[in-house]
PDB file of N, CA, C and O in Angstrom:
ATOM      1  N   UNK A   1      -6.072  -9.900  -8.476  1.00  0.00           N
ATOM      2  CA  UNK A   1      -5.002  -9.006  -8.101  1.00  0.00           C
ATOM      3  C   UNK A   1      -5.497  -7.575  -8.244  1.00  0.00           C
ATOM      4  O   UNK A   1      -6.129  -7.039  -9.155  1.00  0.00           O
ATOM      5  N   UNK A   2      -5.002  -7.076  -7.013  1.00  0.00           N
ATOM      6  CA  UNK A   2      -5.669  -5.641  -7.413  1.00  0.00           C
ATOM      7  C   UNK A   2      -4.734  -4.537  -8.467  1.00  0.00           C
ATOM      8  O   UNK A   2      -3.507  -4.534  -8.566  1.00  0.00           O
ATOM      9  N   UNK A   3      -5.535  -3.785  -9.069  1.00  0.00           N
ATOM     10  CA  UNK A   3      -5.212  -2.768  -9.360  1.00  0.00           C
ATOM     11  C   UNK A   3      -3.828  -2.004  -9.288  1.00  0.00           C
ATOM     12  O   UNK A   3      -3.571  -1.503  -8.194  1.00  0.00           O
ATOM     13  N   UNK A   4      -2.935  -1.851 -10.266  1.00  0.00           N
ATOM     14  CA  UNK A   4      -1.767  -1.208  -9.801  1.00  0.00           C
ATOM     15  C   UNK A   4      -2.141   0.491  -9.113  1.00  0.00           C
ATOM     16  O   UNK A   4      -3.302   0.885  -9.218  1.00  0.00           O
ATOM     17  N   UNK A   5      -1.384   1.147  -8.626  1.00  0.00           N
ATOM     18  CA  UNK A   5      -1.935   2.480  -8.066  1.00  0.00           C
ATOM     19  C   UNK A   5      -1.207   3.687  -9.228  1.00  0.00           C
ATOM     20  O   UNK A   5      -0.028   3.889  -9.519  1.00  0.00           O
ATOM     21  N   UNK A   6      -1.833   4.009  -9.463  1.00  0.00           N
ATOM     22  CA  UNK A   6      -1.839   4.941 -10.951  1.00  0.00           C
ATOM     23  C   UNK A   6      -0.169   6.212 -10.508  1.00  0.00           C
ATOM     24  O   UNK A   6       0.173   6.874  -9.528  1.00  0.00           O
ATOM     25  N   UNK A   7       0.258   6.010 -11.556  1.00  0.00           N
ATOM     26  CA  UNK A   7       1.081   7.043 -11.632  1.00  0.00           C
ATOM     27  C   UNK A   7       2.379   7.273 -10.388  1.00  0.00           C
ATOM     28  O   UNK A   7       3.050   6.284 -10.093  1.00  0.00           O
ATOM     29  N   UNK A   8       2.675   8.648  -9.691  1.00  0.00           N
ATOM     30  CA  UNK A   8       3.609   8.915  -9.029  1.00  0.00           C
ATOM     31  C   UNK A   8       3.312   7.838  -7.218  1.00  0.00           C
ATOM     32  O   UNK A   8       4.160   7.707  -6.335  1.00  0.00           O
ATOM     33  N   UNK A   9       1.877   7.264  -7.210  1.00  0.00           N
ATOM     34  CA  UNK A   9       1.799   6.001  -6.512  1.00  0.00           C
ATOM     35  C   UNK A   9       2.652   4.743  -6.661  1.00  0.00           C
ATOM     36  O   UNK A   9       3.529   4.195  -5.994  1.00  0.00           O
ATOM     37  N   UNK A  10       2.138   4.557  -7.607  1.00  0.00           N
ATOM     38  CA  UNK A  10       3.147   3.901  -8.323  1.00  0.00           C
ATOM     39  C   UNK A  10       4.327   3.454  -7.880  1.00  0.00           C
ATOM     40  O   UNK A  10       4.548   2.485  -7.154  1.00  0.00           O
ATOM     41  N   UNK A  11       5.306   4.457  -8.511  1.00  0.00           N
ATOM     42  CA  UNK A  11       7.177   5.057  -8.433  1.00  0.00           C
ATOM     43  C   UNK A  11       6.642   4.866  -7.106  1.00  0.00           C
ATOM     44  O   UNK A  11       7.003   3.889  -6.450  1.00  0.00           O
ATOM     45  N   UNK A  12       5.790   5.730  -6.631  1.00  0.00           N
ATOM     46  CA  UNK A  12       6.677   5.741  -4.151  1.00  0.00           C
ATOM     47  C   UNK A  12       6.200   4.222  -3.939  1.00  0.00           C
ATOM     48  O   UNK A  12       7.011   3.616  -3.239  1.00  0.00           O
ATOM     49  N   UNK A  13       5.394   3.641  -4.243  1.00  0.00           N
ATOM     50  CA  UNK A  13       5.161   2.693  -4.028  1.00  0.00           C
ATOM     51  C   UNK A  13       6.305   1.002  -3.922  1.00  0.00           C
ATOM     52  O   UNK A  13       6.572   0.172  -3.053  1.00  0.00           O
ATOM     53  N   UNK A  14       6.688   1.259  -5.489  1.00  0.00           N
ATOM     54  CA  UNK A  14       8.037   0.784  -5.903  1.00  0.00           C
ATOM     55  C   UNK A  14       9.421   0.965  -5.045  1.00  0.00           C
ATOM     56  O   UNK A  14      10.104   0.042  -4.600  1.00  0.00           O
ATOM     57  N   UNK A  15       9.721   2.628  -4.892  1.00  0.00           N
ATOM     58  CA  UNK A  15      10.776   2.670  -4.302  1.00  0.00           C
ATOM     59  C   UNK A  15      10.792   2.334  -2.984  1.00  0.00           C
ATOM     60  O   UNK A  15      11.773   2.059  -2.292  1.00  0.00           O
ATOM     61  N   UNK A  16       9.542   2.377  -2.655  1.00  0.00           N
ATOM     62  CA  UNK A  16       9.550   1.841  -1.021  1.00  0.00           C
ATOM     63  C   UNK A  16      10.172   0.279  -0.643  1.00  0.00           C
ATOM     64  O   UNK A  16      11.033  -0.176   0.110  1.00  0.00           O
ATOM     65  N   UNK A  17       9.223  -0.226  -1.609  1.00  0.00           N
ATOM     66  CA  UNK A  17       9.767  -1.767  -1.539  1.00  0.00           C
ATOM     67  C   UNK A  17      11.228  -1.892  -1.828  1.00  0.00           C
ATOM     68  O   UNK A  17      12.044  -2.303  -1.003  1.00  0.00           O
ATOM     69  N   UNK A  18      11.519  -1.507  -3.069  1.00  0.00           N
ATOM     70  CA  UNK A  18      13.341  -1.128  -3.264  1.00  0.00           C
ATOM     71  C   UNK A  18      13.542  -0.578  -2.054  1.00  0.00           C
ATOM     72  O   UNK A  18      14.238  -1.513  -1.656  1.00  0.00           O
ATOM     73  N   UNK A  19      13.526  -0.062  -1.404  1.00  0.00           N
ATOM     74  CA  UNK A  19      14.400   0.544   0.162  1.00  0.00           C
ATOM     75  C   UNK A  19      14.629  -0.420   1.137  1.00  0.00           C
ATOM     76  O   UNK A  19      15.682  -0.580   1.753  1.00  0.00           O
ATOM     77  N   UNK A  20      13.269  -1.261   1.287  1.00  0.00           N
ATOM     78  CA  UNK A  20      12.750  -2.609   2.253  1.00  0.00           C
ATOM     79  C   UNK A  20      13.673  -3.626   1.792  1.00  0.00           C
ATOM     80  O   UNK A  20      14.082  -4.496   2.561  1.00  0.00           O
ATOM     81  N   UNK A  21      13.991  -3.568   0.681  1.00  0.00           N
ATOM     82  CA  UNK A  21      14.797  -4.741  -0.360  1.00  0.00           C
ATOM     83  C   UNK A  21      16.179  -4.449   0.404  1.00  0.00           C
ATOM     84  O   UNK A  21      16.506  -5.015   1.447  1.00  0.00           O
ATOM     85  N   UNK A  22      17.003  -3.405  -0.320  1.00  0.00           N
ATOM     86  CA  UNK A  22      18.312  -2.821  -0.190  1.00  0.00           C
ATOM     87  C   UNK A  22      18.381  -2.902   1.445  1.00  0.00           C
ATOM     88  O   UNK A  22      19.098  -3.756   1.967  1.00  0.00           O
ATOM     89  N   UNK A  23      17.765  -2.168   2.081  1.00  0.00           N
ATOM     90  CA  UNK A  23      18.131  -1.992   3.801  1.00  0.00           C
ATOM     91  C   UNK A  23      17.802  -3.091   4.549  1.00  0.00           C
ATOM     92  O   UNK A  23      18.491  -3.096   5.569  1.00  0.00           O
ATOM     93  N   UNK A  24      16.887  -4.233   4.481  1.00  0.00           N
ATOM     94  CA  UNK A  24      15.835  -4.856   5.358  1.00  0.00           C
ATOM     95  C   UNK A  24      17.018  -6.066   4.675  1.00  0.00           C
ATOM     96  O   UNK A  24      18.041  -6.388   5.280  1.00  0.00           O
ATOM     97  N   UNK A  25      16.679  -6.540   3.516  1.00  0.00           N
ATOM     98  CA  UNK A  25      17.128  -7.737   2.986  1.00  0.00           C
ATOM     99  C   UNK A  25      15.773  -8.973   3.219  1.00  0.00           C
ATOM    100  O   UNK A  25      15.689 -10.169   3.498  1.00  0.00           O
ATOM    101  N   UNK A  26      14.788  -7.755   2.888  1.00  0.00           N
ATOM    102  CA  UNK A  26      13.697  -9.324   2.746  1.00  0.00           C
ATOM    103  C   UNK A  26      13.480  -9.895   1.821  1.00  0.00           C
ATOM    104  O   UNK A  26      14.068  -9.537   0.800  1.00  0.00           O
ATOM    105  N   UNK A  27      12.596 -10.972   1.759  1.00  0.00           N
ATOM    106  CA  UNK A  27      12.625 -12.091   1.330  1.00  0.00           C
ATOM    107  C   UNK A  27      11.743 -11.759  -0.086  1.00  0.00           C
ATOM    108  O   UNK A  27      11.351 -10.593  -0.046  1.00  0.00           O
ATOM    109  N   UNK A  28      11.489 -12.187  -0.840  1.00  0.00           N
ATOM    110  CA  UNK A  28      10.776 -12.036  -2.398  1.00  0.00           C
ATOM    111  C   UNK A  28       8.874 -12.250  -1.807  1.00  0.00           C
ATOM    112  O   UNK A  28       7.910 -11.607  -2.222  1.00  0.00           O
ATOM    113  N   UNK A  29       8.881 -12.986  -1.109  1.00  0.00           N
ATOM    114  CA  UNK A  29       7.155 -13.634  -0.587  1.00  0.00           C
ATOM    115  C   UNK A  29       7.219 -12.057   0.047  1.00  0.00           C
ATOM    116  O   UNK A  29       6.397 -11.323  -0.503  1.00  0.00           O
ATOM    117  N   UNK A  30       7.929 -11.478   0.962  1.00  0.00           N
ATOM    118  CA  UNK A  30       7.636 -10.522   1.954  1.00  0.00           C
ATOM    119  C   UNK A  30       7.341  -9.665   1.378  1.00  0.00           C
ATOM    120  O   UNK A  30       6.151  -9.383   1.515  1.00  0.00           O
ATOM    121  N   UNK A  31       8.167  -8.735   0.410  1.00  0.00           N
ATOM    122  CA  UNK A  31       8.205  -7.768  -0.482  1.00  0.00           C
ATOM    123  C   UNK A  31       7.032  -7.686  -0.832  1.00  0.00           C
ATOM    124  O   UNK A  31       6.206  -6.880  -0.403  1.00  0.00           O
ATOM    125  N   UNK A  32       6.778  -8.978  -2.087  1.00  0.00           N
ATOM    126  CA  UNK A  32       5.266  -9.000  -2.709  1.00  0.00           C
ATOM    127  C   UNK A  32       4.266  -8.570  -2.184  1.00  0.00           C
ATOM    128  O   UNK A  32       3.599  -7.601  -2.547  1.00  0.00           O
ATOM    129  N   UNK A  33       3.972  -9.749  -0.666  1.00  0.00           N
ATOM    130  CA  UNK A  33       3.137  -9.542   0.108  1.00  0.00           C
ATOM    131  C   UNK A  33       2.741  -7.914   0.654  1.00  0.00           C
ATOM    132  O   UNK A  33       1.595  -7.492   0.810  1.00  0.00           O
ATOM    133  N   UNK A  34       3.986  -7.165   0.886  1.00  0.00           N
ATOM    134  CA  UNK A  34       3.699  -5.359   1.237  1.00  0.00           C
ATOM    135  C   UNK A  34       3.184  -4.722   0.116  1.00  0.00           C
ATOM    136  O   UNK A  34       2.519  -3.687   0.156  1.00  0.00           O
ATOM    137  N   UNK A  35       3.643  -5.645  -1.382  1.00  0.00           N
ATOM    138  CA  UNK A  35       3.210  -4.762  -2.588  1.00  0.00           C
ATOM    139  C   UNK A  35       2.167  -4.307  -2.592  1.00  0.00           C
ATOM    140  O   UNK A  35       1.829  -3.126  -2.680  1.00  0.00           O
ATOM    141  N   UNK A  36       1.318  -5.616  -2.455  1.00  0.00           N
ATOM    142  CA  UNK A  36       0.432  -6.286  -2.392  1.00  0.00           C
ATOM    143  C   UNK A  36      -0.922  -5.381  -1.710  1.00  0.00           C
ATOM    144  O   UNK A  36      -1.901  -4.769  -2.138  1.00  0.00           O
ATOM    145  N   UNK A  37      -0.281  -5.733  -0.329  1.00  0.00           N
ATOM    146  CA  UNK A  37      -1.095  -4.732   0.721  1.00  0.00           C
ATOM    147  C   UNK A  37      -1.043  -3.408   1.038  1.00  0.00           C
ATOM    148  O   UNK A  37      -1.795  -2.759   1.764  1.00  0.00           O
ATOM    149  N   UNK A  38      -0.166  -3.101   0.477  1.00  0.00           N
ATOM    150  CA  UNK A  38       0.039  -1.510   0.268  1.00  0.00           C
ATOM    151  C   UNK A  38      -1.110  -1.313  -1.186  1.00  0.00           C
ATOM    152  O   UNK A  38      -2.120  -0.613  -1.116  1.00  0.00           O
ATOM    153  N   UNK A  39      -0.787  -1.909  -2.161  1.00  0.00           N
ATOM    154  CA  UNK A  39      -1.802  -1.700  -3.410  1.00  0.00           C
ATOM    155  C   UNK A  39      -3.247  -1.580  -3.429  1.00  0.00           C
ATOM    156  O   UNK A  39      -4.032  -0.905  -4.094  1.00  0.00           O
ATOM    157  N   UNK A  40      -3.425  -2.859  -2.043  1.00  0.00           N
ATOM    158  CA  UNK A  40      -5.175  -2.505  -1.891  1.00  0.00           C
ATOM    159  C   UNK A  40      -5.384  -1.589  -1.139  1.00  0.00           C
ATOM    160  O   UNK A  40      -6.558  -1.278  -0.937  1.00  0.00           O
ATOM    161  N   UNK A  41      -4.253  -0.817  -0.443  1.00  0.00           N
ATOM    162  CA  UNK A  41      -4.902   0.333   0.796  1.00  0.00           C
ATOM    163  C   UNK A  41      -4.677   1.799  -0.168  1.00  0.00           C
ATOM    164  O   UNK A  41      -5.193   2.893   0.060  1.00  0.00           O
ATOM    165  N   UNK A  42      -3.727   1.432  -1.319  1.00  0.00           N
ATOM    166  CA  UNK A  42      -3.678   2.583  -1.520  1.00  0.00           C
ATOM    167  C   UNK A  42      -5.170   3.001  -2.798  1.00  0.00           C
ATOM    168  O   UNK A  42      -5.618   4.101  -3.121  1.00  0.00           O
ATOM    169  N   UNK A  43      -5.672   1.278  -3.342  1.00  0.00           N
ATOM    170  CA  UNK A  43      -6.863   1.188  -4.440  1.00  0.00           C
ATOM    171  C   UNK A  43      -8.652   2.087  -3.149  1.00  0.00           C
ATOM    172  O   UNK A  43      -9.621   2.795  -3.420  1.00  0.00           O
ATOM    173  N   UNK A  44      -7.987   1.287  -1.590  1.00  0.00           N
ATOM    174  CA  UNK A  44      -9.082   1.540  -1.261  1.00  0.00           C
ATOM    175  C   UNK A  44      -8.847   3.534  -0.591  1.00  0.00           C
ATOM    176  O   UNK A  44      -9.813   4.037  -0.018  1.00  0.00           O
ATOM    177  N   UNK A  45      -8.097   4.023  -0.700  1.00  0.00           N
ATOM    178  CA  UNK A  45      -7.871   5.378  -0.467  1.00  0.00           C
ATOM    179  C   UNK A  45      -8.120   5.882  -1.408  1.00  0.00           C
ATOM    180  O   UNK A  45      -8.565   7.015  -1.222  1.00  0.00           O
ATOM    181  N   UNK A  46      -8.025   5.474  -2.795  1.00  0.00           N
ATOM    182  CA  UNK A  46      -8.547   6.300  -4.000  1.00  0.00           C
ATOM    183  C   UNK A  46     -10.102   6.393  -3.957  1.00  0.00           C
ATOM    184  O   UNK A  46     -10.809   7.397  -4.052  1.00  0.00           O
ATOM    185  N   UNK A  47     -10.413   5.238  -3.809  1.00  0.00           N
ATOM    186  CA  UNK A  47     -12.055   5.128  -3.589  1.00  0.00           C
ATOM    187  C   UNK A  47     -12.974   6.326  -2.647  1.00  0.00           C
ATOM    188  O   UNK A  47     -14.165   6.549  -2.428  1.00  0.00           O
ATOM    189  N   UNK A  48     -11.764   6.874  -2.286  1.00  0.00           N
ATOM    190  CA  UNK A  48     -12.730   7.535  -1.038  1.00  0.00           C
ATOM    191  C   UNK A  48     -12.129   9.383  -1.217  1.00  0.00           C
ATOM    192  O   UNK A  48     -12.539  10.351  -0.576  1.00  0.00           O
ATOM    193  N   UNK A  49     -11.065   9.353  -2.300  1.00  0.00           N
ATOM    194  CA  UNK A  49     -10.712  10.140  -2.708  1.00  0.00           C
ATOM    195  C   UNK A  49      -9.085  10.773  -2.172  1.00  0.00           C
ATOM    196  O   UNK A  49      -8.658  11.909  -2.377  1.00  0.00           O
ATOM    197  N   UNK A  50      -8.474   9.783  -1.534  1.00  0.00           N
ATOM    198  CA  UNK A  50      -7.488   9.972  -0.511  1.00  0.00           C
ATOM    199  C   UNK A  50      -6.242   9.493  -1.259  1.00  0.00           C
ATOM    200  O   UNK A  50      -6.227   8.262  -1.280  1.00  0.00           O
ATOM    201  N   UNK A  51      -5.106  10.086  -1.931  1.00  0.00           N
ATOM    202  CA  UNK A  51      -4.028   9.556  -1.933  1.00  0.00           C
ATOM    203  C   UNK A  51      -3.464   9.057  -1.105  1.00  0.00           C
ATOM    204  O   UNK A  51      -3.848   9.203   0.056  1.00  0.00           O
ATOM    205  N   UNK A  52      -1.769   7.889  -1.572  1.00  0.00           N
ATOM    206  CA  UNK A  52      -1.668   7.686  -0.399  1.00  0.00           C
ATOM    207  C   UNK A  52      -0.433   8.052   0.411  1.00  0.00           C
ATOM    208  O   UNK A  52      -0.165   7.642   1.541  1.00  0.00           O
ATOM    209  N   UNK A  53       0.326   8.945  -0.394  1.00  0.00           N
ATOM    210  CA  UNK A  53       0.781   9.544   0.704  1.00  0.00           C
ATOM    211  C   UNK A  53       0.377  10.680   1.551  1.00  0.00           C
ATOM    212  O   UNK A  53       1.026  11.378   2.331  1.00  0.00           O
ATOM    213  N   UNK A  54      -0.799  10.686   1.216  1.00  0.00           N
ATOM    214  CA  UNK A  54      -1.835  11.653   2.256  1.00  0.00           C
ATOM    215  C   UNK A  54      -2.178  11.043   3.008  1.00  0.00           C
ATOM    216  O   UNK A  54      -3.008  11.885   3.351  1.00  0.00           O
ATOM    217  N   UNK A  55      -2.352  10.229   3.710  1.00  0.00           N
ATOM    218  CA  UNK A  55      -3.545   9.261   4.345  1.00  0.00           C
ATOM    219  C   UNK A  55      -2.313   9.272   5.913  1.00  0.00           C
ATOM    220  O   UNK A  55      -1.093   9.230   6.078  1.00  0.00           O
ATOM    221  N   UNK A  56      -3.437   9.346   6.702  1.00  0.00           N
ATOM    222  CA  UNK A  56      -3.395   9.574   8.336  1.00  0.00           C
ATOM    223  C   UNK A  56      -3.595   8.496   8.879  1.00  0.00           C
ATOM    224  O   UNK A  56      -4.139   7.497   8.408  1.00  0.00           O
ATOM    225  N   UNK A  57      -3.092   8.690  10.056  1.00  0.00           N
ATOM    226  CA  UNK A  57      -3.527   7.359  11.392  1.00  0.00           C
ATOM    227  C   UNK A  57      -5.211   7.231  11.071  1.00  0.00           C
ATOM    228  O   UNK A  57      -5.769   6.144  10.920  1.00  0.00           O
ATOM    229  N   UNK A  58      -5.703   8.166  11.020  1.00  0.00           N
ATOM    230  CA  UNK A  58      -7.187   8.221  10.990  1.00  0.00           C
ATOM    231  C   UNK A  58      -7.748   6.975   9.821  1.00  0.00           C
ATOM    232  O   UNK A  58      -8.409   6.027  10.245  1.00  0.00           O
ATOM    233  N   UNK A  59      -7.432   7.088   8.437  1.00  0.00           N
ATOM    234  CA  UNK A  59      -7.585   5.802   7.125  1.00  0.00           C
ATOM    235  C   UNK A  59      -6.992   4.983   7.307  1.00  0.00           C
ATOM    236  O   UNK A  59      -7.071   4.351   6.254  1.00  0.00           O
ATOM    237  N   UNK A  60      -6.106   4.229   8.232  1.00  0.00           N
ATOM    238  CA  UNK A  60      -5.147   3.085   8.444  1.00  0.00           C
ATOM    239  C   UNK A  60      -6.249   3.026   9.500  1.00  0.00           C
ATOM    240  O   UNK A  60      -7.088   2.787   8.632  1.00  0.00           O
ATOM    241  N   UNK A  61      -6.803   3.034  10.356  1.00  0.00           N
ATOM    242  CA  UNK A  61      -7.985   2.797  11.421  1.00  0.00           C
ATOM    243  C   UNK A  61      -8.903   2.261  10.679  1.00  0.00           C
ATOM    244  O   UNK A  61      -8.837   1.078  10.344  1.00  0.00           O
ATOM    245  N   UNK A  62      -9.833   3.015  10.340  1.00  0.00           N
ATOM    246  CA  UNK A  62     -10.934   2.602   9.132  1.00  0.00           C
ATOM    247  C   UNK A  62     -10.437   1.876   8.109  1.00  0.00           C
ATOM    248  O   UNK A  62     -10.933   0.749   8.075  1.00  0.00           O
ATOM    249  N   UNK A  63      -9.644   2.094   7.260  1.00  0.00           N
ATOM    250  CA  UNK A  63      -9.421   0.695   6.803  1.00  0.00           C
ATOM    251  C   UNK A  63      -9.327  -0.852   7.297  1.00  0.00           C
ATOM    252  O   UNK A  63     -10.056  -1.742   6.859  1.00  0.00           O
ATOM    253  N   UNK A  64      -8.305  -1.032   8.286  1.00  0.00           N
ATOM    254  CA  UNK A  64      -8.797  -2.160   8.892  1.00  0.00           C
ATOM    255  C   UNK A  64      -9.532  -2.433   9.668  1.00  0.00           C
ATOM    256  O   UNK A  64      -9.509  -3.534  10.217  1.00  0.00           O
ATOM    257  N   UNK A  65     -10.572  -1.325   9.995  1.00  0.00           N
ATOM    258  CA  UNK A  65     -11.991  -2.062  10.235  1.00  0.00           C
ATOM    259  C   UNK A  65     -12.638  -2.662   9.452  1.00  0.00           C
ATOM    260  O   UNK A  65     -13.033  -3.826   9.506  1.00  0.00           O
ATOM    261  N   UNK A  66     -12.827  -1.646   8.430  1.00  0.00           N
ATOM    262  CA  UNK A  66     -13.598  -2.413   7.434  1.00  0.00           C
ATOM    263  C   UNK A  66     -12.934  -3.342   6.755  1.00  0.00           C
ATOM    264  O   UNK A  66     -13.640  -3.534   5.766  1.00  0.00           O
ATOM    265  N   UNK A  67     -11.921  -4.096   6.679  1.00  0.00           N
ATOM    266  CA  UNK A  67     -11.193  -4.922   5.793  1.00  0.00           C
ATOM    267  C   UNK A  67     -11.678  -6.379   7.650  1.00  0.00           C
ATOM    268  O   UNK A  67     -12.276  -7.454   7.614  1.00  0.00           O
ATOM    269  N   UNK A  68     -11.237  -5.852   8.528  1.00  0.00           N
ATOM    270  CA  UNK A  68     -12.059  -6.529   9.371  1.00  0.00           C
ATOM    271  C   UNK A  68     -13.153  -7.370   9.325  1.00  0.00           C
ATOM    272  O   UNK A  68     -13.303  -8.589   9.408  1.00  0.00           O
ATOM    273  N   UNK A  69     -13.893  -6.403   9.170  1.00  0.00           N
ATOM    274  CA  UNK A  69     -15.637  -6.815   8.806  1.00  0.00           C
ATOM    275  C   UNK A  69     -16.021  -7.865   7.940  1.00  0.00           C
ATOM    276  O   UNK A  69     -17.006  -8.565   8.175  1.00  0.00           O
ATOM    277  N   UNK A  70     -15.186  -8.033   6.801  1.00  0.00           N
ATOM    278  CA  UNK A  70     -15.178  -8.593   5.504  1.00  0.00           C
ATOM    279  C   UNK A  70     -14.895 -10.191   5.506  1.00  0.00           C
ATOM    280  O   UNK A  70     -14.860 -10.812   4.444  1.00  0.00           O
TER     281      UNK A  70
END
């Protein structure tokens, strides 16, 4: 499991899913699953020095290339 995303990542991270929860009404697997994948994009944006509510069309590209590749 990856890495939780440190700090005020974190909280936006959380409340996002709480929003998806409250408005969407998804499912517990779904939720996780965004936790989830939001956690490794936001572990692999730190890596490169990129928060993630900084991150552009441009790191959502390159990321799933390289998560592609793999």
């Amino acid at each position: 499991m990856p890495d939780a995303p440190a700090g005020s990542e974190h909280a936006s991270l959380s409340a996002f899913i709480d929003s998806l929860w409250l408005e969407e009404g998804l499912s517990r697997n779904t939720l996780d699953a965004y936790r989830r994948d939001l956690a490794l994009f936001a572990q692999w944006l730190g890596e490169r020095g990129t928060a993630l509510p900084a991150a552009q069309e441009s790191d959502i590209q390159a990321y799933f290339a390289e998560i592609g590749r793999a």
